[in-house]
Structures are given as structure tokens and as C-alpha cells.
Steps between C-alpha positions, in 0.01 A plus 500: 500500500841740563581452146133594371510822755841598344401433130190724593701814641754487195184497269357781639823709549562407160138706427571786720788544314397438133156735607777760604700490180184574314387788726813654470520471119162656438615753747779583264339539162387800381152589489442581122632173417258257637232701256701524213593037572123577493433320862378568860603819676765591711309541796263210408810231477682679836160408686473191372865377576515697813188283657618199312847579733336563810249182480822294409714651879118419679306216373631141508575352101277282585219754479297583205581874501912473474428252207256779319848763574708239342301531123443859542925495539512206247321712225723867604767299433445325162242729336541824627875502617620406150276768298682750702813407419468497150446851490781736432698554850306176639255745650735569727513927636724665384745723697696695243594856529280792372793509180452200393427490125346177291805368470644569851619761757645788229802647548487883395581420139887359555 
């Protein structure tokens, strides 16, 4: 029964953290790009994978609830995660300097 407890905790640490990942990669993304991958929100996906996290650190995996955060994370991560990224800068926010050009920061012409 030690071994099944163990194999339990690692499961659901293993969900914690893969719930986590997710939060903090729709956390990251900019805002404009989950309507032009033509998904979800921003705020709608950060709600979803921020109560998908927290139902993952209370309920037990054995629970019906952690297993509904898992597909909600399971479909972030291979529908929505991947349109993201195939738009230019992985819709990603970017933190260039106000003389940045098109083509990168410009440098006065030299």
C-alpha cells in the first residue's frame, strides 16, 4: 500500500507541476496573439489554468475535478500552446527599446 501512496503523490506533483508550466506560459504570451492563433482569451485561458492549478495543490487525483484540470491543461498545451507559437515572436511580449526598427534596435544611421 506504501508503494501505491508514493506512486499517488509523484502523480499528482507531477500535475501541480505540468498545471504550473501551463499557467505560467499563458501568463507569458501576449494578448493580441491568442486572437490573431484565433483561440480563447488571455484572461479566459489564465482562469481556466489558474483553477485547474489550484484544484490540482487541493483535491486528491483521485477526484473528478483535478481530472477535468488535467484536459483543460491537456488541450492549452496541444491546441492552443502550439498556435501561439507559430506566430511570429511565438507570441511571446516583446521588450525592445522605443528605437527599435523592423529589422532591429537602429543605430543612428552608422
Amino acid at each position: 500500500m506504501q508503494g501505491f501512496v508514493g506512486f499517488m503523490w509523484l502523480l499528482s506533483m507531477a500535475l501541480i507541476l505540468f498545471s504550473g508550466f501551463a499557467l505560467i506560459d499563458a501568463a507569458t504570451r501576449r494578448e493580441d496573439a491568442y486572437r490573431a492563433a484565433g483561440k480563447q482569451t488571455k484572461p479566459f485561458w489564465l482562469i481556466i489554468l489558474g483553477l485547474a492549478f489550484v484544484v490540482n495543490l487541493i483535491f486528491d487525483i483521485l477526484s473528478l475535478l483535478p481530472i477535468i484540470g488535467l484536459i483543460a491543461t491537456i488541450v492549452y498545451m496541444v491546441d492552443v500552446r502550439p498556435a501561439l507559437r507559430g506566430l511570429p515572436g511565438g507570441g511571446r511580449a516583446h521588450r525592445g527599446s522605443s528605437s527599435d526598427g523592423p529589422y532591429g534596435p537602429y543605430n543612428g544611421g552608422r
